[in-house]
C-alpha positions as CSV (number, residue, x, y, z in Angstrom):
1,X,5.3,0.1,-27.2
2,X,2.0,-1.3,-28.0
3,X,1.2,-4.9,-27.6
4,X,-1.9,-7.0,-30.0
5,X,-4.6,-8.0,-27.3
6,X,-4.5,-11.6,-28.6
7,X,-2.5,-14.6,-28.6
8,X,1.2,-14.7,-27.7
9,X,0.9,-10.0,-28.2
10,X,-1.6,-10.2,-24.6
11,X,1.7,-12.7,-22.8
12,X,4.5,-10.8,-23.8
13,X,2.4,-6.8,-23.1
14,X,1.1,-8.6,-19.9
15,X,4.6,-9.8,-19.1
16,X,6.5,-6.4,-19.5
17,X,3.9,-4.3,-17.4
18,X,4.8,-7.5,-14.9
19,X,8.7,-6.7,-15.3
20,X,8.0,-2.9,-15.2
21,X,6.7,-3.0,-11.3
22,X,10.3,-4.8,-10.1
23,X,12.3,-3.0,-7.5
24,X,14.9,-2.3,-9.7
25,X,12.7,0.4,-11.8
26,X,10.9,1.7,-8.5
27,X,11.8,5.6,-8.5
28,X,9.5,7.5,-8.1
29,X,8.2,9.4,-11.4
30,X,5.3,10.7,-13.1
31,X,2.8,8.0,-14.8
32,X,5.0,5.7,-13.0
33,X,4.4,1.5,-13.5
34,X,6.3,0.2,-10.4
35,X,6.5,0.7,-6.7
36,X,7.6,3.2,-4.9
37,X,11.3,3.1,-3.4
38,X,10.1,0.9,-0.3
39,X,11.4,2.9,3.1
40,X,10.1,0.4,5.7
41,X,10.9,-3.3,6.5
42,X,7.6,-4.7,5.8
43,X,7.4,-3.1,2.3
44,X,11.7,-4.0,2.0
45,X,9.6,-7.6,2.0
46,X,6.4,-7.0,0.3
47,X,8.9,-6.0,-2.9
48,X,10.7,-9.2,-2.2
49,X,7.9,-11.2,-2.8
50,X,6.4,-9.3,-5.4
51,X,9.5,-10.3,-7.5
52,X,8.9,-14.2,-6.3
53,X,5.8,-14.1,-7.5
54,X,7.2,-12.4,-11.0
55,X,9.2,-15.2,-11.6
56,X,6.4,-17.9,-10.9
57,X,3.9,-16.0,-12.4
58,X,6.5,-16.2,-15.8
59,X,7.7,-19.8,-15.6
60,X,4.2,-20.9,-15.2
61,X,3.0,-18.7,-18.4
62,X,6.0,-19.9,-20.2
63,X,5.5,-23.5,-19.8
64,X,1.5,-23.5,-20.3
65,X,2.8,-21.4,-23.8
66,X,4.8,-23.9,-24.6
67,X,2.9,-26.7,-23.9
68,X,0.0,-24.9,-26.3
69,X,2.6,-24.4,-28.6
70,X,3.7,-28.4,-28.4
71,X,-0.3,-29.5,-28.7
72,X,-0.6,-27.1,-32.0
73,X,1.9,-28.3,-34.2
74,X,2.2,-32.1,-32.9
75,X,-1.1,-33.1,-33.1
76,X,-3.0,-30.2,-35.9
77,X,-5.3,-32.3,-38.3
78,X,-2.6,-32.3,-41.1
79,X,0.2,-34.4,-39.2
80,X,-2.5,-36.8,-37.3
81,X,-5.4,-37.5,-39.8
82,X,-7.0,-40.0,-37.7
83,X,-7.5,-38.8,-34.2
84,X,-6.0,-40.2,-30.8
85,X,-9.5,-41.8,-28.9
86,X,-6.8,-41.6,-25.4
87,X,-9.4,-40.9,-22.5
88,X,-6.7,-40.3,-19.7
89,X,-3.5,-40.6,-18.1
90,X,-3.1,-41.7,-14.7
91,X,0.6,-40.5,-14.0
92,X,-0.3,-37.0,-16.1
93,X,-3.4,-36.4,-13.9
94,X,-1.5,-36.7,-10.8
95,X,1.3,-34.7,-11.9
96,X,-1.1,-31.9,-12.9
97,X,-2.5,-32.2,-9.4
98,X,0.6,-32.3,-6.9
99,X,2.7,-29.4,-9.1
100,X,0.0,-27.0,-8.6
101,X,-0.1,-28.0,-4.8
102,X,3.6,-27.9,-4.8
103,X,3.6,-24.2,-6.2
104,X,1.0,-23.2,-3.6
105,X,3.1,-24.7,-1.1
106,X,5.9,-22.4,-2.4
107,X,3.8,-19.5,-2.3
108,X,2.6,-20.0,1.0
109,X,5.0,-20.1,3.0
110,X,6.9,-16.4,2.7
111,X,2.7,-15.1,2.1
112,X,2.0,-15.7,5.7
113,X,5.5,-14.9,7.3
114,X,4.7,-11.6,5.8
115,X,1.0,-11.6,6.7
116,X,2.6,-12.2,10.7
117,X,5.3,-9.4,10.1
118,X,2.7,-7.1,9.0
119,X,0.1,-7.9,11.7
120,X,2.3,-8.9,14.6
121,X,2.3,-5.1,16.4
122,X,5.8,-4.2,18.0
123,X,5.7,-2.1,21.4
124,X,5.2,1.5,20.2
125,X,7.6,4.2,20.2
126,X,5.2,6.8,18.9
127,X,1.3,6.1,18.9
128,X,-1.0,7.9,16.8
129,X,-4.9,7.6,16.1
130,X,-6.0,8.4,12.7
131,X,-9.5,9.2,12.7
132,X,-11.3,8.9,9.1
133,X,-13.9,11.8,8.5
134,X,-15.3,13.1,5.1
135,X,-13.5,14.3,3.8
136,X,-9.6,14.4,6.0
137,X,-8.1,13.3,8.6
138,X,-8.0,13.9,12.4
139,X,-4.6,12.7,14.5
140,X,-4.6,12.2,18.0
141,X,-1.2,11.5,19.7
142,X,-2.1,9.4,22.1
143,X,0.7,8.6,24.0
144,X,3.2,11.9,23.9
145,X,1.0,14.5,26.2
146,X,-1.8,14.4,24.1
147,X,-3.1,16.9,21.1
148,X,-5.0,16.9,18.3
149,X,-5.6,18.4,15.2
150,X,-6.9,18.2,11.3
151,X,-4.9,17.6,8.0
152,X,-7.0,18.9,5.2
153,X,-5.8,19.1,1.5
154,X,-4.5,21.5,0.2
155,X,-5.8,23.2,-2.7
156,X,-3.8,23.5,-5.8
157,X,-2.6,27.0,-5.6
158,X,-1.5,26.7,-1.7
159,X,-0.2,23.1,-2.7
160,X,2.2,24.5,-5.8
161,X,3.0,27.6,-3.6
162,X,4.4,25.2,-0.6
163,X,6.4,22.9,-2.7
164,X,3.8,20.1,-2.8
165,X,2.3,17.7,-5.4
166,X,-1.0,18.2,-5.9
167,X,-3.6,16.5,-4.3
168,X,-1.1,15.4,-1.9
169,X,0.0,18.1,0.4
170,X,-2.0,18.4,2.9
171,X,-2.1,21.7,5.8
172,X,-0.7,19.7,8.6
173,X,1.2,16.9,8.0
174,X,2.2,14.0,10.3
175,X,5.5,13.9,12.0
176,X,7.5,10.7,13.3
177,X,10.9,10.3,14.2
178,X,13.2,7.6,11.9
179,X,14.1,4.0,12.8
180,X,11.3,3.9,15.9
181,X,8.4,1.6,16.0
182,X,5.1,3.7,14.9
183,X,1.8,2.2,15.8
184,X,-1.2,3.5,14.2
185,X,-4.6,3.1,15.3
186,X,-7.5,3.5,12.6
187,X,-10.8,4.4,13.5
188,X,-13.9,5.9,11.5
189,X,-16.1,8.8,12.8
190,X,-18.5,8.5,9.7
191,X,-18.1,5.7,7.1
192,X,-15.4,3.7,6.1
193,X,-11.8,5.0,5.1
194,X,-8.7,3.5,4.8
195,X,-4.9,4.9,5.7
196,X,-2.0,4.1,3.4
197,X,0.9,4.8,2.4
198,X,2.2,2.5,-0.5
199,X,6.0,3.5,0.8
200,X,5.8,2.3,4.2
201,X,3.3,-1.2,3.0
202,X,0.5,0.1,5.1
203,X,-3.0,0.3,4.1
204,X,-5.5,0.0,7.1
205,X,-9.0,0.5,7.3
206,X,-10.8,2.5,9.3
207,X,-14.3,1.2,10.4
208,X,-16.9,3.5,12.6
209,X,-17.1,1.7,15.9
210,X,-14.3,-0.3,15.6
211,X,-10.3,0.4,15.9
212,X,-8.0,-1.1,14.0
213,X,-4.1,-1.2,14.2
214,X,-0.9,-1.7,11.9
215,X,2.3,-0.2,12.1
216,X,5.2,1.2,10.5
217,X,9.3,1.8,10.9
218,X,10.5,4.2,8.3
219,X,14.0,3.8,7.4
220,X,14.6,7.1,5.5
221,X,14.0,10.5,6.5
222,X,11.8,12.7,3.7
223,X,8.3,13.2,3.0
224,X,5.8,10.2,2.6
225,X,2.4,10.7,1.0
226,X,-0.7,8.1,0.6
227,X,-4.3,8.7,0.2
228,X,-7.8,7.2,1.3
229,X,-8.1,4.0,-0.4
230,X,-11.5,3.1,0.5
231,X,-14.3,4.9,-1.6
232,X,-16.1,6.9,1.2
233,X,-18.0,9.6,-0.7
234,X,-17.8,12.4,-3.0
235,X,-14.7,14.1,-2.2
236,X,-12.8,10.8,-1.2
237,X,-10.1,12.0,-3.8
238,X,-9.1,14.6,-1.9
239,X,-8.0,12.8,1.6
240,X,-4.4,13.0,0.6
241,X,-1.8,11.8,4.0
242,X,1.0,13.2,4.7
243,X,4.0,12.0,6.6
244,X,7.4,13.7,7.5
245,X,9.8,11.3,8.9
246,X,12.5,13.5,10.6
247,X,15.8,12.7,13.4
248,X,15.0,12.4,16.6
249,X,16.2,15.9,17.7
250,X,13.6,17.6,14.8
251,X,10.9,15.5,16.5
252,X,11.3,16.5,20.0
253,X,11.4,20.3,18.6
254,X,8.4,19.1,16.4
255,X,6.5,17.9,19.5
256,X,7.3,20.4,22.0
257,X,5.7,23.0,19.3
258,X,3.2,20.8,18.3
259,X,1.8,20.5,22.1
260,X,1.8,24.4,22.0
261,X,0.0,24.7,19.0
262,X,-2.2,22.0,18.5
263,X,-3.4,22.7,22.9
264,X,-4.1,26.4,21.7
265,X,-6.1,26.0,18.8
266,X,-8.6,23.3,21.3
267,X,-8.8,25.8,23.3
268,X,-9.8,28.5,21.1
269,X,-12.1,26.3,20.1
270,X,-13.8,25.2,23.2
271,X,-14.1,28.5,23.8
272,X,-15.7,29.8,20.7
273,X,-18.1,26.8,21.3
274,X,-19.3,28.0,24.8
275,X,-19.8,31.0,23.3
276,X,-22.0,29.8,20.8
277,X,-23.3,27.5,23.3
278,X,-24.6,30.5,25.5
C-alpha cells in the first residue's frame, strides 16, 4: 500500500513501517521490514525496547495529531473572527516542560540497563579476535591452542553451489558452541570496519591501533550472518560474516580439526615465505 507524503498520509505510512519492525513479524524473508528472529539475550532485549519505544513513539504522534487537529477546527478564522491576544500560560508551559522530562525519564532508564548488558563483558567461554582487513576478515582463536585463518566471500557461483545466500557465505565460517559466553575482540589492520551481526545485537568497530570488545551468547544453533557496517573502501560490500553456532560435542570436533587445519596452512605458508624470502 502506498501512503500520500503529506499530512495525516506521512503519520499513518510512517506509523505502519514502525509496526512492520515488531518482533511479532520478525522472520526472516526476502525485502524483509523487521528484525531478524533475535537468538541472543542482548538482542531478546534490544527487540523489547524497540517495541517500548513503538508505543511512545505512537502515543506521542497521536496526541500532537490530535492536538493539531483540536487547534484547526476550534480556533480556524470562521468560528473565532476576532482573534485571542493570550501571550502565555503558566501551568501549560510547565506541563509542556516536565512531560517531555517525564518521557525521557521513561526512556532512560531500560536505555542504559541495556547499554550496561551490552558493554558489561562476561568471563569468556570462547575468545576470538576479529581482525578487519580490505576486504575480509582474519580470526584468531585466542584462547583454544591458538590458529588462525581468513574468511573471504564467496563468489556467487561457489555461494549458490554450497547452499548460501549471496553475498553472505563466506569460505570459512566462524564456529562457536551454543549457550557459552563468546567474547570478541575487534581490531583493524588497515582502516576502520565494524563486526555485526543484527541476530545476535552486536555491531563493533574495529579501529587500527586500538582493540575493542563486545560479546555474544547465542541461544539457537543454525547459521548467523552479518556484514561490515562501516564504509571502508571499495569492496566493503563484500565483507560478508559468517557464524555457525553448533553443540558442544560439534565444537570440540570443529576445533580439534580446525587446529589441524588452520596450523598446516601457517605453515605452508611460512614456508613458501622463506622461500621467497631466499
Amino acid at each position: 500500500m502506498l501512503f500520500r507524503k503529506t499530512g495525516i498520509g506521512a503519520v499513518l505510512g510512517a506509523l505502519a513501517l514502525t509496526l512492520a519492525a515488531s518482533p511479532a513479524l520478525a522472520e526472516i524473508k526476502d525485502f524483509q521490514l523487521g528484525f531478524q528472529q533475535a537468538a541472543s539475550p542482548v538482542m531478546v532485549q534490544i527487540e523489547s525496547f524497540h517495541m517500548e519505544l513503538v508505543w511512545i513513539i505512537t502515543a506521542v504522534s497521536l496526541f500532537v495529531l490530535g492536538l493539531l487537529v483540536w487547534v484547526v477546527l476550534k480556533f480556524r478564522a470562521s468560528v473565532n473572527p476576532t482573534p485571542s491576544k493570550v501571550s502565555h500560560n503558566v501551568v501549560l508551559e510547565v506541563a509542556w516542560t516536565i512531560i517531555p522530562v517525564i518521557i525521557l525519564v521513561v526512556i532512560a532508564i531500560p536505555s542504559f540497563k541495556l547499554l550496561y548488558l551490552q558493554h558489561d563483558i562476561p568471563k569468556a567461554d570462547v575468545s576470538i579476535r576479529a581482525i578487519g582487513k580490505q576486504w575480509f576478515w582474519t580470526y584468531e582463536y585466542t584462547g583454544t591452542g591458538g590458529f588462525t585463518f581468513d574468511s573471504l566471500h564467496l563468489e556467487d557461483a561457489a555461494a549458490k553451489a554450497a547452499g548460501k545466500p549471496r553475498l553472505l557465505g563466506t569460505d570459512n565460517a566462524v564456529v562457536v558452541p551454543v549457550n557459552k559466553n563468546i567474547v570478541i575482540e575487534t581490531v583493524g589492520a588497515d582502516v576502520i570496519h565494524s563486526w555485526t551481526i543484527p541476530q545476535f545485537g552486536v555491531k563493533m568497530d574495529a579501529v587500527p591501533g586500538r582493540y575493542n570488545h563486545t560479546w555474544f551468547k547465542a541461544t539457537k544453533t543454525g547459521v548467523y550472518y552479518g556484514q561490515c557496517s562501516e564504509l571502508c573502501g571499495a569492496s566493503h560490500a563484500y565483507m560478508p560474516i559468517e557464524v555457525h553456532v553448533v553443540t558442544d560435542a560439534e565444537y570440540a570436533a570443529w576445533l580439534a580439526e580446525a587446529k589441524k587445519k588452520f596450523s598446516a596452512l601457517a605453515a605452508l605458508d611460512n614456508g613458501a615465505t622463506r622461500l621467497a624470502s631466499n
